[in-house]
N, C-alpha and C positions, 0 to 999 in steps of 0.2 A: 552648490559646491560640496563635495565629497571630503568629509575629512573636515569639514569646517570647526567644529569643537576641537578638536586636536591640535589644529590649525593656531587657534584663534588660544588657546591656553597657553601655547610654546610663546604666542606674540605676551599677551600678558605676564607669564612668567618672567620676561626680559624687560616691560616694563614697570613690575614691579623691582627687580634691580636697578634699572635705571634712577630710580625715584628715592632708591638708598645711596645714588650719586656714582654708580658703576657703567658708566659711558653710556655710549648712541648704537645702534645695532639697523640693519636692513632688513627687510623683504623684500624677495625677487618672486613675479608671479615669471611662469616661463611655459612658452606652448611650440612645443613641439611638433613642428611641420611635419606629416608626414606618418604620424602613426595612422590615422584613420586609413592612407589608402594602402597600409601593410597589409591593417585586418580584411579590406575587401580587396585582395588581390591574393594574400599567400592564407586568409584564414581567419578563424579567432585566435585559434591556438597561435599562430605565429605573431599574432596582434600583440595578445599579451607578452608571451614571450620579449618584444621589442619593447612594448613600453617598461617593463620589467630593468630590461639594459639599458634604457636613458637614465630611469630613477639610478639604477646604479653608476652606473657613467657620471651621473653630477656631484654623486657621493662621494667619489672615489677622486673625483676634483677638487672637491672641496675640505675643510679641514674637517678635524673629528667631531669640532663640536657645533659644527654647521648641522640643519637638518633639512629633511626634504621629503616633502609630503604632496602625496596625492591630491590636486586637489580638479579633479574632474576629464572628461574626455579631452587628451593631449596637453593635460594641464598640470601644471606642476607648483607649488610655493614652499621658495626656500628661505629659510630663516637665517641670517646670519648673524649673532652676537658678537658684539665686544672689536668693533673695529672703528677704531678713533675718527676717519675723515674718507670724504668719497675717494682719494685715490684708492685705496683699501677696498674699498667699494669695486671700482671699475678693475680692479684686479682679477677678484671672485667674479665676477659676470666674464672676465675675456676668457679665466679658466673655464666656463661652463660652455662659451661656443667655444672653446677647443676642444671640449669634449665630445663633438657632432661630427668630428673630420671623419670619422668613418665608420661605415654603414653600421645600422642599427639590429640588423639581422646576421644568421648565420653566412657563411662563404657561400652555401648550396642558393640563397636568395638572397643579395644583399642588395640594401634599399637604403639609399641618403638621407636624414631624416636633417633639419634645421630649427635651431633655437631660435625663437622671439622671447624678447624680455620684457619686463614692464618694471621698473624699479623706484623704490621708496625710501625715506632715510628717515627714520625716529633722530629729534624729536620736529625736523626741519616740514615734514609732512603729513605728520598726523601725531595722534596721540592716544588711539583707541585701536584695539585689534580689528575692528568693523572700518574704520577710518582708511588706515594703513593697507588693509588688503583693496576696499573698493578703490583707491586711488592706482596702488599699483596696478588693475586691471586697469584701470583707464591708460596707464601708461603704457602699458603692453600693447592696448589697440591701437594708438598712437605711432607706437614705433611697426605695428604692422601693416596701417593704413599708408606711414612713407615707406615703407620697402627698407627699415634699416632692421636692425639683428637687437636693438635694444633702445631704450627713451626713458630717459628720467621723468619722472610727476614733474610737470613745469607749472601746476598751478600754484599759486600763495594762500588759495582756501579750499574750503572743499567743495567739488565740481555741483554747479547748481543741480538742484534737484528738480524734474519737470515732471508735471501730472499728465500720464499718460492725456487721459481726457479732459484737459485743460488744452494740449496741445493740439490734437483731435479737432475739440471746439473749433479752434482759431482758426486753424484751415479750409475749414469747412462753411465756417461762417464769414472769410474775409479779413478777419483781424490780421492778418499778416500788411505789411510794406514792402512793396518793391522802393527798392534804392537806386540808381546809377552814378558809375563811375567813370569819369569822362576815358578815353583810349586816344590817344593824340598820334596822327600823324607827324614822326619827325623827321619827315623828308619834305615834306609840304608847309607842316607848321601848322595844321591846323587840324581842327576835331574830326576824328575817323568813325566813330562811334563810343560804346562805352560799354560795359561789364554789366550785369544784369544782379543785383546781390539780394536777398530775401532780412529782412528785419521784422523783429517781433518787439513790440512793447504795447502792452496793454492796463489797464488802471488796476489789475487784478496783479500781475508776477513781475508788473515794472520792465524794466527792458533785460530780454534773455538774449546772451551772446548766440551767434550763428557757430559758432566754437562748440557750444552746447546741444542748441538743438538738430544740429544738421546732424553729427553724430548718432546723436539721440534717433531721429528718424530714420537711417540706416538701417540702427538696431532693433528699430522695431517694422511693424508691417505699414509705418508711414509716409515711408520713403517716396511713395509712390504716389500718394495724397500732395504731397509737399513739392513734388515732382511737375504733377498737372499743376496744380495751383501758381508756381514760378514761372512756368511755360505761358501759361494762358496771360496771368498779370505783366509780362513782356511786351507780350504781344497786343494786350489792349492800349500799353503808351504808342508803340511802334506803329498801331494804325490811326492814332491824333499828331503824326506830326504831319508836315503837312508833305503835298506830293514831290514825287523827286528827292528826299531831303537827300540820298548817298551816304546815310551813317550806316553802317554794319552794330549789331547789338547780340552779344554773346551772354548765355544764360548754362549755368553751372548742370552736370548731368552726371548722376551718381550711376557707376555701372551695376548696384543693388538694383537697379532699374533692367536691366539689359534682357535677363530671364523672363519678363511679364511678358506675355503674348500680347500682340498687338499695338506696342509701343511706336515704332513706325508710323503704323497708320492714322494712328489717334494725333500723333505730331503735325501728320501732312493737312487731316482735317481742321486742327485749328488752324494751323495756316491760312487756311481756305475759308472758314468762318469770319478770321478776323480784316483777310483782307491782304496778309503779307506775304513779298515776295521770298520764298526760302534762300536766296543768295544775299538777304539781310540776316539772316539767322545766324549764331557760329555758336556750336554746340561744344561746351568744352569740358575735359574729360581731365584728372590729373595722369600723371607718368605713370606711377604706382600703381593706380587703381586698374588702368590698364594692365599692366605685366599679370597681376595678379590674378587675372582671368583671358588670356591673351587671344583663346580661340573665337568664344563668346563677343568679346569686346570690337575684334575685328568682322565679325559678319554681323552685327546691328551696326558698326561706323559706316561699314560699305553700304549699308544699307542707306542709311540718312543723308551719305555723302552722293549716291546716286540721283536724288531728290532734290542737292542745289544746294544743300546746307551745307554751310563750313565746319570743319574740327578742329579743334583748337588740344594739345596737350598742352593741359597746364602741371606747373611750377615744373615743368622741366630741368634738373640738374639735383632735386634731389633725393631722388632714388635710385634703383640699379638698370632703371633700362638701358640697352646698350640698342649701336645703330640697327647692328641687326635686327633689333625690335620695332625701329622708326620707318623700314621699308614695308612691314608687311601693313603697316595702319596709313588710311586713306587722310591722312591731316591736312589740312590747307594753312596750319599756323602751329608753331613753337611757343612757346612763352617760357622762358627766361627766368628761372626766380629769382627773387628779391635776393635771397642769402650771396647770388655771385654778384648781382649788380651794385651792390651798396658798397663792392671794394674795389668796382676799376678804378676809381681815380687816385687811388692810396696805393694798390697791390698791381706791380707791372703781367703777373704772374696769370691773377685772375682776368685781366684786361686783353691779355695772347689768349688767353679763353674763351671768354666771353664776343671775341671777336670771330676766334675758330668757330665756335656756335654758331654765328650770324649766317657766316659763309658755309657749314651746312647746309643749313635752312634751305638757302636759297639754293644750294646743288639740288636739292630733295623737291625744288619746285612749291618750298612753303614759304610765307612770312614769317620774319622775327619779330614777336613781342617784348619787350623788358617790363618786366615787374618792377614797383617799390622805386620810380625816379624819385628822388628827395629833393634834388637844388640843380639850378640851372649848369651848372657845372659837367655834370653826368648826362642831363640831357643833350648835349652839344658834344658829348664823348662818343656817345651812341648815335646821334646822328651821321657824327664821321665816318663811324664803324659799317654805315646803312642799314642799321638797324631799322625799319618799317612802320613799327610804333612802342608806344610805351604808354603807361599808368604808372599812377606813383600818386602822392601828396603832392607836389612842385605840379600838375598837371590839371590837380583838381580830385576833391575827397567827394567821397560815395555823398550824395542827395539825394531828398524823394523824389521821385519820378518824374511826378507832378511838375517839381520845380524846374527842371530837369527841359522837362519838354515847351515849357511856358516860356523860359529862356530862348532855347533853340529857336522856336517859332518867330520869333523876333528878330533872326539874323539870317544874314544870307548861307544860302545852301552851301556847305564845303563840298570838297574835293571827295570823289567819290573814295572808300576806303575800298 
């Protein structure tokens, strides 16, 4: 980080006020979409120039005795003192992307640049200038991994710390757990298949959220380790159940992934190693993560979806893709987040929603999934609605695989999903 002494003095300065009883104060990390393809399209010269008039642009938004500091390629951390409570807060962040409304270059080249936030609040999220600013990053990734303009730190402590080569280890060596979570037909009423989800606890780091490390391996070169590794451990329960069973099993795929050469084919081969048929497969991708790479994202889906596998968009509703974005991707499935489903049966508003969704879906020739069913209530809302299937707790909570499949084995085959 550039500027980190500076940075980290201005944060301490405020909390040594703080500590003589002179209020709560913020930092905002903020990354500004957009400057890197200034400089490789109009220049360096024009790079700086731009990033030049953001730093001022936020200044010029904000009051005098805000400050805002460099802190790295398209990066920025602003210090806010002496503002009593988050409204105040989300005040200064709405002035900063209002300060993006227009372009960041001169009239002769003008280029729309976009603020991502990441925000923190002394004393609710940290209490060290190393503390305050790592979390704000984390925040900022957060709100850039959904597709929103800003994200408050939503942890209560601070985000577990993972050893590169502890993590490394476990993949490599198997320590990981596959889990499944059942997927219920609720047109039929009975089990469709189930979610594919990766758990880590070992006698060494205890149990580490998938919150943690899935991020975690994004951001580093493990993504792709972590990748095969979910892939393959899917696929060896999928080839113990026994013949025919008709469940479909969907296993999570980060598009950090999408760039590696030969992803495709390494997929089709384990297929074929393990035994399974690819129209059991459903490879699921979120909303966000998609838009955010759109061209990319849609020639590996065509690709995979040419092969028999399914696509699944997950948490569908909360990011910015719009329809136009849902015809150019080869999907065979919606999924519904949790945040619209948990209020049809309270909010009439979300319910004309969540219905309109349904009935998308199926003009577009995909299934609807619902996220997060809770109580039998919702699930009989959704049914109505022909909603196709749904997960939740009311449905059945992620299991080891194992158990998973030892169950199954024991019942009659369902209804094909």
């Amino acid at each position: 980080m550039l500027n980190r002494d500076r940075i980290f003095a201005a944060i301490q300065e405020l909390l040594d006020l703080a500590a003589a009883g002179e209020g709560c104060f913020a930092v905002v990390f903020v990354r500004v979409l957009g400057l890197r393809e200034i400089r490789l399209r109009f220049g360096y010269e024009r790079g700086e120039q731009a990033e030049q008039n953001a730093r001022t642009r936020m200044e010029q938004s904000l009051r005098p005795i805000d400050q805002v500091h460099h802190a790295g390629d398209e990066s920025f951390a602003v210090v806010l003192p002496g503002l009593r409570n988050r409204n105040h807060v989300l005040l200064a962040v709405t002035r900063l992307v209002s300060a993006f409304e227009l372009p960041l270059v001169d009239a002769s080249a003008p280029w729309q640049g976009r603020a991502v936030m990441g925000v923190v609040v002394f004393p609710e999220h940290g209490r060290t200038p190393d503390e305050l600013c790592r979390r704000a990053e984390t925040a900022l990734d957060i709100a850039q991994r959904r597709g929103e303009q800003y994200a408050f730190d939503e942890s209560t402590a601070v985000p577990t710390e993972i050893i590169y080569e502890d993590f490394r280890d476990a993949i490599e060596n198997n320590r990981l757990q596959i889990h499944f979570q059942p997927v219920w037909n609720l047109q039929t009423n009975c089990l469709g298949g189930a979610e594919s989800l990766a758990r880590w606890t070992d006698t060494n780091n205890g149990t580490t959220s998938p919150a943690d490390f899935v991020p975690f391996a994004e951001q580093s070169d493990l993504i792709l380790a972590l990748t095969r590794w979910s892939l393959n451990a899917t696929l060896r329960y999928m080839a113990s159940l026994p013949p025919a069973h008709g469940l479909r099993f969907a296993f999570n795929v980060s598009p950090r992934v999408f760039a590696k050469p030969g992803l495709v084919e390494e997929l089709i081969d384990a297929l074929s190693i393990w035994g399974v048929l690819p129209s059991a497969l459903i490879a699921e991708v979120t909303e966000t993560a998609l838009v955010n790479d759109l061209d990319l994202s849609v020639q590996v889906l065509r690709r995979l979806r040419e092969t028999g596998i399914g696509i699944a968009i997950d948490d569908f509703g909360t990011g910015f893709a719009s329809i136009s974005y849902l015809r150019k991707f080869p999907a065979t499935e919606l999924k519904i987040d949790q945040s619209l489903i948990r209020d049809i049966g309270t909010d009439e508003h979300t319910a004309k929603l969540v219905r309109a969704v349904i009935s998308m879906a199926h003009a577009l020739d995909m299934e609807a999934v619902a996220e997060g069913i809770e109580d039998q209530s919702t699930q009989d809302l959704l049914a109505d609605m022909r909603c196709d299937f749904g997960q939740g707790y009311h449905l059945g909570r992620p299991e080891p695989a194992a158990d998973f499949v030892a169950r199954f084995s024991m019942q009659q085959p369902p209804q094909s999903r």
